[in-house]
MIVEXFI-242464 format. One record per residue: residue number from 1; x, y, z of N, C-alpha, C in turn. Coordinates in steps of 0.001 Angstrom, whole numbers, plus 500000, padded with zeros to 6 digits. Layout:
N
(r NUM,(X,Y,Z),(X,Y,Z),(X,Y,Z))
...
END
This chain:
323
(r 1,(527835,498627,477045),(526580,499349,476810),(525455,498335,476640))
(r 2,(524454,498871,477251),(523217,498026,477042),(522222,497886,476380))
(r 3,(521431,497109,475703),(520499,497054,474616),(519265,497805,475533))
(r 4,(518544,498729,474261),(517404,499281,474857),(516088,498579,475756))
(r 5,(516149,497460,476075),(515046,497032,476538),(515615,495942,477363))
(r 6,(517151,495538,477411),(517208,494615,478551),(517173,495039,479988))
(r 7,(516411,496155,480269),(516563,496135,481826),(514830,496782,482048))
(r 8,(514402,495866,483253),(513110,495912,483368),(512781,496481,484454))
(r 9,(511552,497212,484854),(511283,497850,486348),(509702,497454,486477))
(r 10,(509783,496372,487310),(507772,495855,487955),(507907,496859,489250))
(r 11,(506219,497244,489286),(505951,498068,490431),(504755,497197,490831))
(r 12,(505071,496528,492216),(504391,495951,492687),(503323,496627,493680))
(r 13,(502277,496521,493463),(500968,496857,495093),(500373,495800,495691))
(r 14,(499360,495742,496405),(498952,494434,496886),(498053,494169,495953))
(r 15,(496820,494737,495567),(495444,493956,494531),(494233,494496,495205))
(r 16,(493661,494312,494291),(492386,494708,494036),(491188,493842,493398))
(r 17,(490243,493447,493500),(489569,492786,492379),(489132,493319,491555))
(r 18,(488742,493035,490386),(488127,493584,488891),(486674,493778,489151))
(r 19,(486298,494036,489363),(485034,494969,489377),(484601,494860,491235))
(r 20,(482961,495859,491494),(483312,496288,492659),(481783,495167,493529))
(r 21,(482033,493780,492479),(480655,493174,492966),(481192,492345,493609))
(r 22,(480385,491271,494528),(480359,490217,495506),(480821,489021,494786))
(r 23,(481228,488717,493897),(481888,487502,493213),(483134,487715,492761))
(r 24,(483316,489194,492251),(484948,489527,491873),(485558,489931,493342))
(r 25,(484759,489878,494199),(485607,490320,495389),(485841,488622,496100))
(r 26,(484632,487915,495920),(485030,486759,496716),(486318,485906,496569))
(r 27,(486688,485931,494829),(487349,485800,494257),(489261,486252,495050))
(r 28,(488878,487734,494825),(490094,488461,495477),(490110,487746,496822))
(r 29,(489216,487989,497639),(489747,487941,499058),(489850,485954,499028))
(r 30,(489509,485490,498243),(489990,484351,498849),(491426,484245,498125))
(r 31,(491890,484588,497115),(493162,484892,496962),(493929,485095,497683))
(r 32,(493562,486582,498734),(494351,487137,499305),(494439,486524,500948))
(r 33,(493479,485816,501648),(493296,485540,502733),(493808,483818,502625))
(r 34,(494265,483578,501764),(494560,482304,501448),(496443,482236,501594))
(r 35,(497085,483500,501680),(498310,483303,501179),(498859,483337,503098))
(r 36,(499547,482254,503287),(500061,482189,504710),(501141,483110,505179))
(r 37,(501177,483859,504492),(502032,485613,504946),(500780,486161,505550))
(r 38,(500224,486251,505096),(498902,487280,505837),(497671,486506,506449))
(r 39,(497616,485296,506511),(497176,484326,507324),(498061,483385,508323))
(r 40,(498487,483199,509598),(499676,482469,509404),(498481,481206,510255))
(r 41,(497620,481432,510498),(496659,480077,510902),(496852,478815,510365))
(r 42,(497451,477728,510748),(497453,476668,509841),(496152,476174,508990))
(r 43,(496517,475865,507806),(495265,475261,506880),(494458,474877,507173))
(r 44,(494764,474151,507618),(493727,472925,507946),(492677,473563,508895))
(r 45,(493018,474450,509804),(492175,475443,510859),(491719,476532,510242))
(r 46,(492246,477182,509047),(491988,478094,509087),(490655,478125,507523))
(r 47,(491173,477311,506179),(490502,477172,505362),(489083,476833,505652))
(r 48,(488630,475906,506806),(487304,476094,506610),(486870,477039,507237))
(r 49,(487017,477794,508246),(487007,479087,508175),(486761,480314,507561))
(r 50,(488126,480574,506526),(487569,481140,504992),(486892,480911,504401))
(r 51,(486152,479111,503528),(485522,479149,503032),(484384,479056,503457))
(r 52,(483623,479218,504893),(482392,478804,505002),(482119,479698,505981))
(r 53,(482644,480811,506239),(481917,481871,506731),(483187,483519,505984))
(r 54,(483850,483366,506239),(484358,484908,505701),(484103,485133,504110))
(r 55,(484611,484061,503704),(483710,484340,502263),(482088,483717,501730))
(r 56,(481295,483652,502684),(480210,484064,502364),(479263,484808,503010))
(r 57,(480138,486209,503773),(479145,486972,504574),(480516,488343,504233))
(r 58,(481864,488267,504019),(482547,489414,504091),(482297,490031,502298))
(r 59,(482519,489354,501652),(482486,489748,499707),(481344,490412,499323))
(r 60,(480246,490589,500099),(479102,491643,499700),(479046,493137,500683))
(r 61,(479571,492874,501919),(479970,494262,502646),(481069,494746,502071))
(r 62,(482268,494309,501419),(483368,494693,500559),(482809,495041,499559))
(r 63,(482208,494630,498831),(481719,495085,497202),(480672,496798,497448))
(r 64,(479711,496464,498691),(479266,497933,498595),(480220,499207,499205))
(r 65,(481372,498528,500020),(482559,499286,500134),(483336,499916,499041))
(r 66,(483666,498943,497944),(484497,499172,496948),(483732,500004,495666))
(r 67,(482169,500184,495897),(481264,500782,495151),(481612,502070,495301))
(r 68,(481144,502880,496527),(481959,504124,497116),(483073,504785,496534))
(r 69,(483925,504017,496166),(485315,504410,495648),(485925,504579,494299))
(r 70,(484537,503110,493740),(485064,502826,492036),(484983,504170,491428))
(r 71,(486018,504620,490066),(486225,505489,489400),(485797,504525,488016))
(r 72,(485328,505804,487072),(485160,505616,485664),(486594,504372,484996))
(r 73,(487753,504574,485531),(488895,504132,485288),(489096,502628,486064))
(r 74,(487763,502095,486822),(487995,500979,487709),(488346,501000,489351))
(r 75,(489032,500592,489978),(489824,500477,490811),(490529,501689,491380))
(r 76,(490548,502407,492476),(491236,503668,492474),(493219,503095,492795))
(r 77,(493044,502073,493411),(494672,501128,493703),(495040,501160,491936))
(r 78,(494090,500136,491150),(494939,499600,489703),(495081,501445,489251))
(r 79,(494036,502061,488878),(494479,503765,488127),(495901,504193,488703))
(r 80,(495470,504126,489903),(496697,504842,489750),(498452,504474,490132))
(r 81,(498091,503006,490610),(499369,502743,489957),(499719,502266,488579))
(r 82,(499144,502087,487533),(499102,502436,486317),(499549,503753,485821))
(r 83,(498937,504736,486444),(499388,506129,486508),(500854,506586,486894))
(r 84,(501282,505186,487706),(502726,505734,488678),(503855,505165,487711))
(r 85,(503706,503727,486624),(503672,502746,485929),(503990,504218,484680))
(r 86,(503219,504630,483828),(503207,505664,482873),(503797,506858,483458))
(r 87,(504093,507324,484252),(505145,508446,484540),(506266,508043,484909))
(r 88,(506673,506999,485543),(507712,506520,485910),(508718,506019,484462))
(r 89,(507645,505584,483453),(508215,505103,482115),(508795,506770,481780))
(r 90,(507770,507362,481588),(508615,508796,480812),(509681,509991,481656))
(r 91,(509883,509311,482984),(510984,510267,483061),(511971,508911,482959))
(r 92,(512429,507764,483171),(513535,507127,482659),(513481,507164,481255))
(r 93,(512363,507362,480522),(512905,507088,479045),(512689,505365,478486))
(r 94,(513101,505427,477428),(512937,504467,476713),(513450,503410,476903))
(r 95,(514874,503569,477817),(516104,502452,477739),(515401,501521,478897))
(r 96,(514594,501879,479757),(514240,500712,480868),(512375,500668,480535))
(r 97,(512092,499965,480908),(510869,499401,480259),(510258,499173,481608))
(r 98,(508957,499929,481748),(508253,499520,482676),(506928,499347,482946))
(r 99,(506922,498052,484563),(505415,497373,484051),(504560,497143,485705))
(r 100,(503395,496969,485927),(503008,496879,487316),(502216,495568,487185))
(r 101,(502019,495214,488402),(501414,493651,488467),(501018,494249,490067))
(r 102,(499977,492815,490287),(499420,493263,491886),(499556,491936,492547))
(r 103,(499979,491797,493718),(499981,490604,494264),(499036,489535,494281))
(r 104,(497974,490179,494386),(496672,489324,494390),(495716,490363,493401))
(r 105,(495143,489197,492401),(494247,489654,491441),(494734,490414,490291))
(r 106,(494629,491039,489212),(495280,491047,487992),(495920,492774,487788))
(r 107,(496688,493006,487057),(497306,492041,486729),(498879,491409,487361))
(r 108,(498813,489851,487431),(499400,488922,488942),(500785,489318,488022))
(r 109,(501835,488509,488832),(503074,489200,489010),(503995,488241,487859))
(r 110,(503255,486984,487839),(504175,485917,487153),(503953,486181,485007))
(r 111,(502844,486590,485105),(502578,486978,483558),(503300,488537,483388))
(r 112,(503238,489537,484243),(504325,490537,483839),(505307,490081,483694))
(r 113,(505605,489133,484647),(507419,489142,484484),(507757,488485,483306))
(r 114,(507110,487673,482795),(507285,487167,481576),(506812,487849,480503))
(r 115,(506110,489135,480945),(506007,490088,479315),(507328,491053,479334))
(r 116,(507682,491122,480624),(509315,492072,480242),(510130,491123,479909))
(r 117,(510523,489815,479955),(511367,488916,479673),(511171,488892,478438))
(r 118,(509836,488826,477796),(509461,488215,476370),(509878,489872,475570))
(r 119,(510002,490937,476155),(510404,491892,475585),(511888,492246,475282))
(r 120,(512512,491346,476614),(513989,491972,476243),(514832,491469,477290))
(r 121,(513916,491571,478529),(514421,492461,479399),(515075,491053,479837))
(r 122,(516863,491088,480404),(516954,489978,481161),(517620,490838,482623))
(r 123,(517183,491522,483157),(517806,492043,484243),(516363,492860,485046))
(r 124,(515888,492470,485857),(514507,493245,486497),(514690,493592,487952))
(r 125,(514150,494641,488026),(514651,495399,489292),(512418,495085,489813))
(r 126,(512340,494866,490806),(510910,494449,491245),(510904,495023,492468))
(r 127,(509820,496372,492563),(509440,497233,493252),(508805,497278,494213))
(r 128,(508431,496083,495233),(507118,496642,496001),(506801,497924,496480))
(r 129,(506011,498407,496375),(505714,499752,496953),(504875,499617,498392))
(r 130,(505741,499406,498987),(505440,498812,500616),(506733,499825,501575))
(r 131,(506574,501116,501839),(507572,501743,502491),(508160,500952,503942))
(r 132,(507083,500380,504628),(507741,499989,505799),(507666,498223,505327))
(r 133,(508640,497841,505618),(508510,496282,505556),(507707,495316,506800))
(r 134,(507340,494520,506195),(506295,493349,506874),(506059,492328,506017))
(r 135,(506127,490531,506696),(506033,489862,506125),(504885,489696,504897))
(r 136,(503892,490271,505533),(502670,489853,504919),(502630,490600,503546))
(r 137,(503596,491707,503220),(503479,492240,502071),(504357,492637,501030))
(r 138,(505765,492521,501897),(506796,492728,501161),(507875,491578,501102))
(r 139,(507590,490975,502242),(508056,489557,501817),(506674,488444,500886))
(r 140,(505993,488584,500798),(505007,487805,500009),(505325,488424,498545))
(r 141,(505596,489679,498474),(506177,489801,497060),(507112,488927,496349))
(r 142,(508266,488965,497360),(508947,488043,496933),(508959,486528,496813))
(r 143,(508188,486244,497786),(507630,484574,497472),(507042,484433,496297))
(r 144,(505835,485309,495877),(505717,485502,494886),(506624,485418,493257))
(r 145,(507114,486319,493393),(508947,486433,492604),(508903,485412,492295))
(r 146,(510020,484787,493203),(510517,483923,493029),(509970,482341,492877))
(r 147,(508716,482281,493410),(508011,481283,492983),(507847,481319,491299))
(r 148,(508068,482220,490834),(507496,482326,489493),(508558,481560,488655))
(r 149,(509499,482456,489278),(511082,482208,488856),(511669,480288,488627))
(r 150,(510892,479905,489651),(511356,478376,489937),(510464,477675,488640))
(r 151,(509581,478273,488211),(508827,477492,486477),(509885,478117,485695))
(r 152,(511090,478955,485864),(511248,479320,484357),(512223,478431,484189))
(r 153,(512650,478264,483002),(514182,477597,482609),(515494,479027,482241))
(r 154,(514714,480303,481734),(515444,481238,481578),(515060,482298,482012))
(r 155,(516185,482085,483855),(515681,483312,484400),(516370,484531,483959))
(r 156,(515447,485619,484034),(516281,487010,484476),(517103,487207,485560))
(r 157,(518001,487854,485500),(518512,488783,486979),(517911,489827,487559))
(r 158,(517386,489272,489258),(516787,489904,489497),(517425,491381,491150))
(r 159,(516793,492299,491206),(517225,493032,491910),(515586,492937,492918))
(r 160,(515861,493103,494121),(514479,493996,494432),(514546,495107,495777))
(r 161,(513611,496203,495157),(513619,497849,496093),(513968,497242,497348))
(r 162,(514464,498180,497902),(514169,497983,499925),(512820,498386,500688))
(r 163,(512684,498181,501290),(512070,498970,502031),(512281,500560,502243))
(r 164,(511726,501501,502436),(512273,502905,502619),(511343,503818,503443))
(r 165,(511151,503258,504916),(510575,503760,505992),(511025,505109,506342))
(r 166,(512610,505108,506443),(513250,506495,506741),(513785,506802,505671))
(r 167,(513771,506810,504274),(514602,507106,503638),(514382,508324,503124))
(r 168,(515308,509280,502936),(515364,511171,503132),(514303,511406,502251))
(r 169,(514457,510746,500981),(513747,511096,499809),(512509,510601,500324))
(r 170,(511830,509701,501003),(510456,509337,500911),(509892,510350,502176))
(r 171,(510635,510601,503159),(510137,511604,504009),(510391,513065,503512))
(r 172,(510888,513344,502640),(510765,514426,502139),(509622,514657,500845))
(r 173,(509226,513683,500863),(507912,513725,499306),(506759,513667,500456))
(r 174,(506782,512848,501685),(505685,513308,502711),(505623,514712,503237))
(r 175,(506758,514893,503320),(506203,516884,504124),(505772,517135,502829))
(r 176,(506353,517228,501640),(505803,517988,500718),(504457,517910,500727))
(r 177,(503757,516360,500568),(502625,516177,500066),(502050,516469,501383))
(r 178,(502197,516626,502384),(501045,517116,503891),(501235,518343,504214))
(r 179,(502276,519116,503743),(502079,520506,503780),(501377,520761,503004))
(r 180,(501294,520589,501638),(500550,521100,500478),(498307,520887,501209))
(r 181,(498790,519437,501433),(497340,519460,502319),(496770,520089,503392))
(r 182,(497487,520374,503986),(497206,521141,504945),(496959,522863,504934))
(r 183,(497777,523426,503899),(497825,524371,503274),(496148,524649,502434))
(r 184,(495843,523790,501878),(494559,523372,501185),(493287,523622,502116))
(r 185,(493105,523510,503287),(492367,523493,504699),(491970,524763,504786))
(r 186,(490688,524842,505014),(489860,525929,505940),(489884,526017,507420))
(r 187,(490901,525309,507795),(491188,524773,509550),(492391,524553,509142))
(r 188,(493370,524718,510402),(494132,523938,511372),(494086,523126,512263))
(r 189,(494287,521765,511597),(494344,520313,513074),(494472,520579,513653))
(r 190,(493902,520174,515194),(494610,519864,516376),(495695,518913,516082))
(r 191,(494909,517317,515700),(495725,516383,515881),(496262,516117,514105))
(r 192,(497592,515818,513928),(497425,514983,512395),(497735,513873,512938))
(r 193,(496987,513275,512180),(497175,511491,512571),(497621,510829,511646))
(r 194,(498317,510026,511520),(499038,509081,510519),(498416,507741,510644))
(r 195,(497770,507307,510084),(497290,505968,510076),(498242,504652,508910))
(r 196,(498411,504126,509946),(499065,502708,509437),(498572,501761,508901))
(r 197,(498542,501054,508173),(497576,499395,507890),(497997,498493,509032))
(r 198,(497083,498319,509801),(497437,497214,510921),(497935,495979,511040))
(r 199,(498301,495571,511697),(498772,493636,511573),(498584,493144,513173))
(r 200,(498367,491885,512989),(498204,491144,514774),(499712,491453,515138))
(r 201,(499232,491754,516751),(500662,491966,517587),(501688,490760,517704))
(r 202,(500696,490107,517471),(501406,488183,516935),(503006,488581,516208))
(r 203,(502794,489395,515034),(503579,489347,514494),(505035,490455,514986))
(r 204,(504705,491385,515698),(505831,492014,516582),(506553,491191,517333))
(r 205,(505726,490475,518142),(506128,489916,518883),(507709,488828,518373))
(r 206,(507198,488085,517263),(507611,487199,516238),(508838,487954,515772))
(r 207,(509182,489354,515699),(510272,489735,515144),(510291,490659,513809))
(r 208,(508666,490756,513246),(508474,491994,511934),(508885,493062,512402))
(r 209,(509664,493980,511895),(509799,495154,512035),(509080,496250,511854))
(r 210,(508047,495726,511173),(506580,496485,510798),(506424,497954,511676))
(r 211,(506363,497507,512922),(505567,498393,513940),(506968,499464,513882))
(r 212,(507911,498843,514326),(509220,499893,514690),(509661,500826,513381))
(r 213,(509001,500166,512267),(509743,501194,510746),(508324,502148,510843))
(r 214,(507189,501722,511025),(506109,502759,511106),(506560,504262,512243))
(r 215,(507149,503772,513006),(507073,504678,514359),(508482,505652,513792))
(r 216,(509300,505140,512760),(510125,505772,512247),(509859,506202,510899))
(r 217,(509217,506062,510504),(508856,507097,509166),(508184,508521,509897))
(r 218,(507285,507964,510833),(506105,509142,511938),(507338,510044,512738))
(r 219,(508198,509534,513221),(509423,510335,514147),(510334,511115,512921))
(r 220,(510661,510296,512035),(511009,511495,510943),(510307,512710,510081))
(r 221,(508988,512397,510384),(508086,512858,509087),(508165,514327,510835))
(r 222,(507436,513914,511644),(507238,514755,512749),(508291,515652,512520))
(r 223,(510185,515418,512706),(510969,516413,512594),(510691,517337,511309))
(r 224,(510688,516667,510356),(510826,517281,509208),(509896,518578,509263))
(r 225,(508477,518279,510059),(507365,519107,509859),(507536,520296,510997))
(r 226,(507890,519882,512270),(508213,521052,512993),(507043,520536,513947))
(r 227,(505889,519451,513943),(505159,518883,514952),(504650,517605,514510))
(r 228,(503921,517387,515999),(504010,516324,516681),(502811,515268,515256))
(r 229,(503298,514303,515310),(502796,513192,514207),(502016,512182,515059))
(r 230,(500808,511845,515364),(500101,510487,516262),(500279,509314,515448))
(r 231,(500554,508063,515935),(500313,507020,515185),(499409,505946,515692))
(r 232,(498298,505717,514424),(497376,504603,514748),(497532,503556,513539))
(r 233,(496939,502323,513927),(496725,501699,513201),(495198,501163,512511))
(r 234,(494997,500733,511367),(493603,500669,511037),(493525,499170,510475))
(r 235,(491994,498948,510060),(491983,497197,509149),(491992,496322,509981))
(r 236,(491634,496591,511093),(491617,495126,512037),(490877,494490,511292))
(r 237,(491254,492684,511456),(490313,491392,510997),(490622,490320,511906))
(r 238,(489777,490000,512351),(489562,488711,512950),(489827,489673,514516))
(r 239,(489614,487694,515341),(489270,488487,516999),(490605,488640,518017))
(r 240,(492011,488458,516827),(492929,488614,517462),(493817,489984,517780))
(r 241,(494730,490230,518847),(494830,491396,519402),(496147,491686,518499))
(r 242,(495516,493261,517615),(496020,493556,516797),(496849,495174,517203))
(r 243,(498115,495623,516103),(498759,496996,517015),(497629,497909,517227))
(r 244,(498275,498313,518074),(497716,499660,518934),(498037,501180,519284))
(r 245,(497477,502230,518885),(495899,502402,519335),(495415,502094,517465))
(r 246,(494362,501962,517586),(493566,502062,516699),(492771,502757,516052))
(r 247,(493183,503126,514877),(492468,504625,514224),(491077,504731,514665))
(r 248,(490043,504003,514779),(489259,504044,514575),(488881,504479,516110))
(r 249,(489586,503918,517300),(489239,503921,518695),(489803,505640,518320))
(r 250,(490964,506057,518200),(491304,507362,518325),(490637,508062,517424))
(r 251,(490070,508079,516204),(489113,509131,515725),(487778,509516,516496))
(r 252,(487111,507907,517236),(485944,508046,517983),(486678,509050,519404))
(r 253,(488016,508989,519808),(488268,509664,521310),(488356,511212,520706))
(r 254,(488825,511446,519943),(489416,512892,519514),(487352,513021,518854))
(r 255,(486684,512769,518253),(485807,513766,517786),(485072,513862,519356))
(r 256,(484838,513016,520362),(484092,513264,521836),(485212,514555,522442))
(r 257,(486131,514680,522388),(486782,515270,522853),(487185,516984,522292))
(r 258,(486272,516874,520909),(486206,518477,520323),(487330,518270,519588))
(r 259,(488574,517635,518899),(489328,518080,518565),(489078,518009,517553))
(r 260,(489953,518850,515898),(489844,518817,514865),(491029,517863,514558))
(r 261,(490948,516881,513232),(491878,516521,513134),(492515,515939,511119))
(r 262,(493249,515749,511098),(493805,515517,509611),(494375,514529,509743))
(r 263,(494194,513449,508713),(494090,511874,508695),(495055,511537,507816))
(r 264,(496133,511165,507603),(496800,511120,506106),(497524,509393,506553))
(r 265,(497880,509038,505438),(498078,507374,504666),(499436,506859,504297))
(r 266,(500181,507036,505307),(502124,507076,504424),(502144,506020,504545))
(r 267,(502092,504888,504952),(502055,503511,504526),(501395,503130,503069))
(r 268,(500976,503913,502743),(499992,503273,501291),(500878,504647,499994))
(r 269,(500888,503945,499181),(501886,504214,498040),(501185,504869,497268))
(r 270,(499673,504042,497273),(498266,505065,496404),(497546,504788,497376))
(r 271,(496417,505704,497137),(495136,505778,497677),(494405,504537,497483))
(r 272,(493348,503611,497937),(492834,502600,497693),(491434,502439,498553))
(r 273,(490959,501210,498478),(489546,501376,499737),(490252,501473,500979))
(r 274,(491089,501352,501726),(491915,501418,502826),(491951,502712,503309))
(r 275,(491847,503526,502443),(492119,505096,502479),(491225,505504,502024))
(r 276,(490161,505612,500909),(489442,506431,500197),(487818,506428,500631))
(r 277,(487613,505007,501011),(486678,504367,501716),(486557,504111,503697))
(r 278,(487698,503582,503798),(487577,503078,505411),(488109,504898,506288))
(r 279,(489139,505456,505687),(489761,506835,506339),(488484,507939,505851))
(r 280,(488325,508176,504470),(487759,509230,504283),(486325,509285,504494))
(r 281,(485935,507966,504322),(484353,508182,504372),(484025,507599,505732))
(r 282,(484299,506372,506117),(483681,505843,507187),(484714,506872,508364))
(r 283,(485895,506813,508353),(486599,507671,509514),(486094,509043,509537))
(r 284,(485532,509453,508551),(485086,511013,509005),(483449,511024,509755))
(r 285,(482972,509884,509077),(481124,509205,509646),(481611,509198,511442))
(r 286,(482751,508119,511186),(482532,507785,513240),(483309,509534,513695))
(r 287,(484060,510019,513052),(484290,511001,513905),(483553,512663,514044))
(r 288,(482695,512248,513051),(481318,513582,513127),(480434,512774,514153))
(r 289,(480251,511609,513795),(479027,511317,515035),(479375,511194,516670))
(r 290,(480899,511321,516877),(481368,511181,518135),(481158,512727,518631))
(r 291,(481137,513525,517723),(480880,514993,518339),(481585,516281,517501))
(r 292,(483069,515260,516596),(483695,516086,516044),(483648,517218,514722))
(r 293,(483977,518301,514237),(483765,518712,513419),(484639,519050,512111))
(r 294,(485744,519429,512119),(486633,519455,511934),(487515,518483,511130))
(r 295,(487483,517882,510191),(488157,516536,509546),(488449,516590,508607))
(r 296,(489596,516177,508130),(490349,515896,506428),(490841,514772,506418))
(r 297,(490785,514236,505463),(491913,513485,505028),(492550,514088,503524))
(r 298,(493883,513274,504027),(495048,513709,502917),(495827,512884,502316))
(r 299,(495217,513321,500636),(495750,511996,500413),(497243,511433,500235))
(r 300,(497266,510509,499621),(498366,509729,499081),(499383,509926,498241))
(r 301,(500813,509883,498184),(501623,510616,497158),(501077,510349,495928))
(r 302,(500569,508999,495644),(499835,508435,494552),(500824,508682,493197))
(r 303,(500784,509660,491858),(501328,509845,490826),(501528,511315,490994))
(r 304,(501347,511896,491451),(502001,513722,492228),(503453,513316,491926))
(r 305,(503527,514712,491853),(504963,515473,491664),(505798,514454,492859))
(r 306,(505434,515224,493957),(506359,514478,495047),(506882,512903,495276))
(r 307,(505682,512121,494495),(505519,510591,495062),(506293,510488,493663))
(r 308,(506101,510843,492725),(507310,510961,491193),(508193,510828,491626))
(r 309,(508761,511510,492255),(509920,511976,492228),(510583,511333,492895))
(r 310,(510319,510219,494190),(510495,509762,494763),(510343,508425,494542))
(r 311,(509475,507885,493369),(510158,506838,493268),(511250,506948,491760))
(r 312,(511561,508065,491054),(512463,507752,490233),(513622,507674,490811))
(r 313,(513677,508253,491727),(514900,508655,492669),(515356,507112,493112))
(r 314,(514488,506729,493739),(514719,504975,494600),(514725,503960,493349))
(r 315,(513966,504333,492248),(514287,503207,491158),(515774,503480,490298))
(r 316,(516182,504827,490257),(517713,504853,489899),(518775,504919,490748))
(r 317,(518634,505188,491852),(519481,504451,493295),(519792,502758,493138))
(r 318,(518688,501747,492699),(518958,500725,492652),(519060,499744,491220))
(r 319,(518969,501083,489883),(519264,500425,488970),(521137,500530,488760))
(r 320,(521763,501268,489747),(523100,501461,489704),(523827,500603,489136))
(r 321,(524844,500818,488023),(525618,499835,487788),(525017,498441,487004))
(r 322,(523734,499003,486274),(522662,498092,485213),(522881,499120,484188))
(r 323,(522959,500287,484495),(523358,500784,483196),(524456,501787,482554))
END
């Protein structure tokens, strides 16, 4: 039997910066554009680069981006996985102890892990909440990790989530949560579109599975629903040729083309500027001005019933045999 607090659960997201101005963002994104998972440009080519033009012309179009979105509570990414963090604690209960950290920007991954250690915990199960895997985000978690791990002298045992592109339970908390949206509607879509977070084709090519677990969460989510699921990708950066089609090219073809359509986010775990900002506000701007009328977006399992339920389900699937 196990002591009440030796077993730990981090829920990892990517980050956010602390407030929604041009210095806490410059901050973030050079954090985040700095880590060679999601840059793979060599240094030496790529740092002056970052520092002498993306961060001093991208951190003030981001900050009036991230303005749009900020909640009384900060960050709509930190709320509510904080939110996912506090429900996830009260349906396990007391005996597992749980905590969230963000890859980039606070709070970072190496000071949680050492507040569940300093609590008890020597056994941690570490969550990314990244359904489809890709280097740039679910393996950088773990570099992360385990980089931390290599300062300690007394590590924990560690476990970490899978990926869960097809997994029954996560495509079944998506019909829930896109029927319920759709249900919500003064219209019926033509199109629902599933938008992906994009990555350079660089990296398909290379062997990520990224693209192929996206096209299989969309081929399952499609059966489950009884129709047809589109998949785009969104977030292009820089001038390299990134997956395809592109939300943004297909929201501009579908509003010229009259169709109505519903936008929803299964790659993203919560809602964030990715979704709340670039899908809901700017994707509904280009697709009213292309001609269209007709538009939703839907959100994110976020801390809902469904997205609950689904990760207690995947966090006691892999605390098996910890307690």
């Amino acid at each position: 039997m196990t002591a009440a607090t030796d077993i730990g659960v981090l829920l990892v997201n990517l980050g956010t910066p602390d407030a929604p101005e041009p210095e806490a963002v410059r901050r973030y994104l050079a954090e985040f554009l700095s880590d060679r998972r999601v840059v793979e440009i060599p240094p030496l080519l790529w740092q002056p680069i970052l520092r002498g033009l993306v961060l001093t012309t991208r951190p003030r179009q981001s900050a009036h981006a991230y303005r749009q979105v900020w909640t009384d509570q900060g960050s709509p990414l930190a709320a509510i996985t904080q939110a996912q963090a506090d429900a996830l604690q009260s349906a396990l209960g007391p005996d597992i102890r749980i905590a969230y950290a963000m890859r980039y920007g606070a709070p970072a991954i190496g000071p949680a892990i050492d507040r569940l250690a300093g609590a008890g915990c020597d056994r941690i199960l570490v969550a990314p909440l990244y359904p489809q895997y890709c280097g740039a985000t679910t393996a950088s978690v773990v570099d992360a990790v385990t980089a931390h791990l290599a300062s300690l002298r007394r590590q924990p045992a560690l476990r970490f989530l899978p990926p869960y592109a097809g997994d029954p339970a996560y495509i079944a908390a998506l019909k829930v949560s896109v029927e319920a949206g759709l249900a919500a509607l003064d219209f019926v879509p033509d199109v629902l579109l599933a938008s992906f977070h994009g990555m350079p084709e660089r990296t398909r090519r290379l062997g990520d599975p990224y693209h192929d677990q996206c096209q299989t969460t969309a081929r399952l989510l499609a059966e489950a629903l009884g129709r047809l699921v589109e998949v785009a990708f969104q977030s292009r950066f820089g001038r390299a040729k990134w997956l395809e089609p592109a939300t943004a090219a297909r929201l501009d073809a579908l509003g010229r083309a009259g169709k109505s359509v519903a936008v929803f986010a299964p790659g993203f775990a919560a809602d964030c500027l990715e979704t709340l900002e670039e899908l809901a506000i700017r994707g509904e701007a280009q697709f009213t001005d292309a001609g269209g009328r007709h538009f939703a977006y839907l959100p994110c399992l976020n801390d809902g019933p469904p997205g609950m339920a689904l990760l207690e389900t995947l966090v006691r699937r892999e605390l098996a045999g910890w307690r």
